[in-house]
Every structure is written in C-alpha cells, then in structure tokens.
C-alpha positions in Angstrom: -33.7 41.6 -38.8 -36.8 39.8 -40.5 -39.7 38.6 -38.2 -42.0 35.9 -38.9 -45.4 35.8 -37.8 -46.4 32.1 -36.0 -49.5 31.4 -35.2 -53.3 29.9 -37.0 -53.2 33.2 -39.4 -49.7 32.7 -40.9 -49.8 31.1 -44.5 -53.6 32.6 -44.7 -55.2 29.6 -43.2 -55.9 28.1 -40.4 -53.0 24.9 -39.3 -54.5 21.9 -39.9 -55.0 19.8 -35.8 -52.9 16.6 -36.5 -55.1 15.1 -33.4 -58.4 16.3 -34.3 -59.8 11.8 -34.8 -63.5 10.9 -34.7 -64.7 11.3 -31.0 -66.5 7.3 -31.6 -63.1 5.1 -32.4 -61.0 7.2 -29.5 -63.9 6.2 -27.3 -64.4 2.6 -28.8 -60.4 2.1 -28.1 -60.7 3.0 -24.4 -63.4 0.8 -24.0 -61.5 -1.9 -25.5 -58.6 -1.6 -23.4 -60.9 -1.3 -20.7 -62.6 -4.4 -21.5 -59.3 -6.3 -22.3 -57.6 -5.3 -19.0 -60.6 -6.3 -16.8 -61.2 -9.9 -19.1 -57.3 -10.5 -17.9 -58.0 -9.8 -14.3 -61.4 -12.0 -14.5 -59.5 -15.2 -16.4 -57.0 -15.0 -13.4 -59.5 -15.0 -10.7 -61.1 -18.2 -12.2 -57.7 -20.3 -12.8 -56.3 -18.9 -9.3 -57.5 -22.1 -7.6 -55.6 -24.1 -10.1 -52.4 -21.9 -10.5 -51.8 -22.1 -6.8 -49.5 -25.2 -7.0 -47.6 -27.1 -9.3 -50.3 -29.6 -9.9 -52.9 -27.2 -11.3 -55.2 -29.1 -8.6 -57.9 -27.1 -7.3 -57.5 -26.4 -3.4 -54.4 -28.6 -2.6 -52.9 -28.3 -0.1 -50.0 -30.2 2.1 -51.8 -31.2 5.2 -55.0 -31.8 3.5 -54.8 -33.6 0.1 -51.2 -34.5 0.0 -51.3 -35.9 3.4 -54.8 -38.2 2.3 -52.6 -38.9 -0.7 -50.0 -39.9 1.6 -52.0 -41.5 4.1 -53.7 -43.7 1.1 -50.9 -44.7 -0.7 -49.2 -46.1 2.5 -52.4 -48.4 3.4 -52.0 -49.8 -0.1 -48.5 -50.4 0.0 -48.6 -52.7 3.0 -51.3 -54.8 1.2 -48.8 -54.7 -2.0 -51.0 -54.0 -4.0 -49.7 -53.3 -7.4 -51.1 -51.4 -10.6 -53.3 -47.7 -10.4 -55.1 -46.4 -7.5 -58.3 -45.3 -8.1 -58.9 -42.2 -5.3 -62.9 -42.3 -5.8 -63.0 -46.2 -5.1 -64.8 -47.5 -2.1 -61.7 -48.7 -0.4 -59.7 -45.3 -0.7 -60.7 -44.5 2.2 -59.0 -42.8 5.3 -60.5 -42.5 8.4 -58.5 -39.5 9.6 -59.5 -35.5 10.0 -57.8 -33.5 7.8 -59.6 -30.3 7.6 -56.9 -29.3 10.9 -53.9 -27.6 9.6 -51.8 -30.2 12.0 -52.1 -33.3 9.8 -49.2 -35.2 9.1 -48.3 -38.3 6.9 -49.2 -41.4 9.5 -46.4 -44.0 9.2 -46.3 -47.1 10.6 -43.6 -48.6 12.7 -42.6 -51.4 11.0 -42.8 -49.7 7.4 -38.7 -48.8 7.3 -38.1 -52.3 8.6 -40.4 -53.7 6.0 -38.7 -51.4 3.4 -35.3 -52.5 4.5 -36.3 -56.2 4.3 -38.4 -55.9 0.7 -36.7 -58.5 -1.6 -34.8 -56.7 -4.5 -35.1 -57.9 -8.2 -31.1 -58.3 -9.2 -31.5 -55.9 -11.8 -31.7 -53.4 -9.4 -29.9 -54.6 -6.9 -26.5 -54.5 -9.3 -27.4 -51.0 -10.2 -27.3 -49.8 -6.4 -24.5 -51.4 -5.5 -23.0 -49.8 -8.9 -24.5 -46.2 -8.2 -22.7 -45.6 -4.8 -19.0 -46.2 -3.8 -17.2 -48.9 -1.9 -17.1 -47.5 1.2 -20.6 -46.4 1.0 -21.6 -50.2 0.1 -19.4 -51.7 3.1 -21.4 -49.1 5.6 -25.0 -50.4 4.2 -24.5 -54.3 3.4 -24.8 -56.6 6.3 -21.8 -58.8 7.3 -20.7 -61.2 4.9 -21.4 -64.9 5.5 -19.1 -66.1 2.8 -16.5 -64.4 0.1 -17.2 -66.5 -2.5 -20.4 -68.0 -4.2 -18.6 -71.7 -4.2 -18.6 -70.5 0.3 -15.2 -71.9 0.1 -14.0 -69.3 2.2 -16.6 -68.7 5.7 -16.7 -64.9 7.4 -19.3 -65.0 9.8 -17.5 -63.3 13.2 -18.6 -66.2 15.1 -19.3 -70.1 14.8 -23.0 -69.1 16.0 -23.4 -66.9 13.5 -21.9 -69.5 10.4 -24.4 -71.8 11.7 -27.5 -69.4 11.2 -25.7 -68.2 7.8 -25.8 -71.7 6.6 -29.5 -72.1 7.3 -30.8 -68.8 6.4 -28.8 -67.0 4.3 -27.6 -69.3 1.8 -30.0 -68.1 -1.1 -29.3 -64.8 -0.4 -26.3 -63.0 -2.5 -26.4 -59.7 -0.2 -24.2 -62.3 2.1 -21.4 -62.9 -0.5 -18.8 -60.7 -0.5 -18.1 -61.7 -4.3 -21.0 -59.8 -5.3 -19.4 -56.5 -3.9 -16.3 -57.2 -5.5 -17.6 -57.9 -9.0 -19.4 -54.6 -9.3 -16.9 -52.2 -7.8 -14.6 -49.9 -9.6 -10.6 -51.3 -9.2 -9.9 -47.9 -8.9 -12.7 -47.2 -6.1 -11.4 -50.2 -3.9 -7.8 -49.3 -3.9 -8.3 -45.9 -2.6 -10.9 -46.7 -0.6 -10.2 -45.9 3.6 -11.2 -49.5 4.2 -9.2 -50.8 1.3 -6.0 -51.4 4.0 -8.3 -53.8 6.2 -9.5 -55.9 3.2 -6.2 -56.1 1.9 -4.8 -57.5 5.2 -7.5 -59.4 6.7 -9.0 -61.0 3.5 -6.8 -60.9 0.4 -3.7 -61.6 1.8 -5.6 -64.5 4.1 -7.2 -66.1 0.5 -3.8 -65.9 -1.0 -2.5 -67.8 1.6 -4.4 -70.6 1.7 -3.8 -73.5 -0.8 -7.0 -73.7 -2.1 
C-alpha cells in the first residue's frame, strides 16, 4: 500500500502559513475593537441620567420632580389659570421638602368637589354621556328636575325640592331627563337593568297624561 509523506518537506517546499498577517493591522484591529467597546460603555455612562425614565429628564424621579410637578400644577389649577406654565417663573414655586423619599402629591379638600362642580362646555358634555352606557349615566347624573326641556312634566321626589329646582336649576340641562334620552342608544335603554323602572314609572305615566 502506497504511503504519502505529510508534512513542510512534501512537494519540496515549505507550506505556505495562510495566517502568517503583518503583526501592525492584527494589533491596530485589537485596538480598535478595544477602543470601540470602551467608547460604547463611556456614551452609556453619560446618557444614563437621561435613559433612566421615559422622559429622558435628568434625575427624575416620582417623589421629587413629579410630585413638584404635581404639587405646581394643582396651585395653578385652582387660580384657573389657562395657557403654558413656565417652571423657572417666579411664581412656580412650592414651598414643600422634597429631597425626602416620603413626598406625595398634596391635594386639597375641596379639589374633587370643585372638579365635580366645573361647568362643562356641551360639546363635551354630549360626548360623555355618549361614551358610557345608560345605566352608567343613571348612576352619575343627579336626579332629574324635569323630563322634558318645555318642564311640562316635574320629577323632583319632593315639592321642596321642585321649588329649589325651579330657582336653581333651571339653566342647567344635567337636570333634564331629555338630554339622557336623546343621546342614548334605543338598543342600550331597552336592555338596560333599570329600563323596567323607567318604563313603568315614567313612560307609561307620560303616555297617560293628555298632554
């Protein structure tokens, strides 16, 4: 059986090294890489103040920016104030410490009355009452004062309060049942839980009547 001879003699020359490169570019890449790899740790140290929320703000923080935020925005509101708010003016101020990790968002008591009581545009009125359902609507609005805008037909629960109804509430459509009615799916009254009651105790009284 023939044998061949392998090794640097066979052919009568020595093999050629397919890795023999310049000694300068092999170390020229390393110290590229190396440079590369340590410029992408260094970019991330400097942005890591920014890339720490979802605001790219510098050093914010819940109970110490976001609450003065907070804090500010609520003193303005009360004032109702309208337009931008300018955070370096002399009036945004706070007197309040909120270096502690314990701050919280002050509220004030009356600010979910005042809320509750803020005069809608009817715009937006029609597209909240739209936006939720019947029975959601007949759990938020206050008692009806009348049924229709003509107030043909009164629904005050007592003669007390028809009396302050007609002195108070007169110029204010949240106290007209009509205004439900018109802006309510058919579909969404009908199978409505309270849709039995209305039936009974305010359709089938209207029909009634000769009016």
């Amino acid at each position: 059986m023939p044998r061949y001879k392998v090794g640097t003699e066979a052919g009568g020359g020595a093999c050629p090294d397919a890795f023999n490169f310049p000694l300068v570019p092999r170390i020229g890449g390393l110290i590229y890489v190396a440079a590369t790899a340590a410029s992408s740790l260094a970019y991330l140290d400097i942005i890591y103040p920014n890339i720490a929320n979802d605001f790219w703000w510098p050093h914010f923080n819940t109970t110490g920016v976001q609450t003065f935020l907070g804090d500010l925005y609520n003193a303005k509101l009360v004032t109702g104030a309208n337009g931008s708010l300018d955070l370096f003016a002399p009036g945004a101020v706070v007197v309040k410490e909120y270096a502690q990790g314990t701050a919280f968002v002050s509220m004030r008591p009356a600010t979910a009355r005042a809320l509750l009581l803020n005069r809608l545009q009817p715009v937006q009125a029609i597209r909240l009452i739209r936006s939720i359902s019947f029975f959601d609507n007949m759990r938020t609005l206050p008692p009806p004062c009348w049924f229709d805008f003509n107030r043909m037909y009164e629904m005050a629960h007592t003669a007390r309060h028809q009396s302050v109804c007609n002195q108070r509430r007169v110029a204010n459509a949240a106290f007209y049942l009509e205004v439900l009615l018109r802006n309510v799916q058919l579909n969404d009254l009908t199978t409505s839980t309270y849709y039995p009651e209305v039936q009974s105790a305010i359709f089938e009284a209207i029909e009634a009547t000769p009016e």
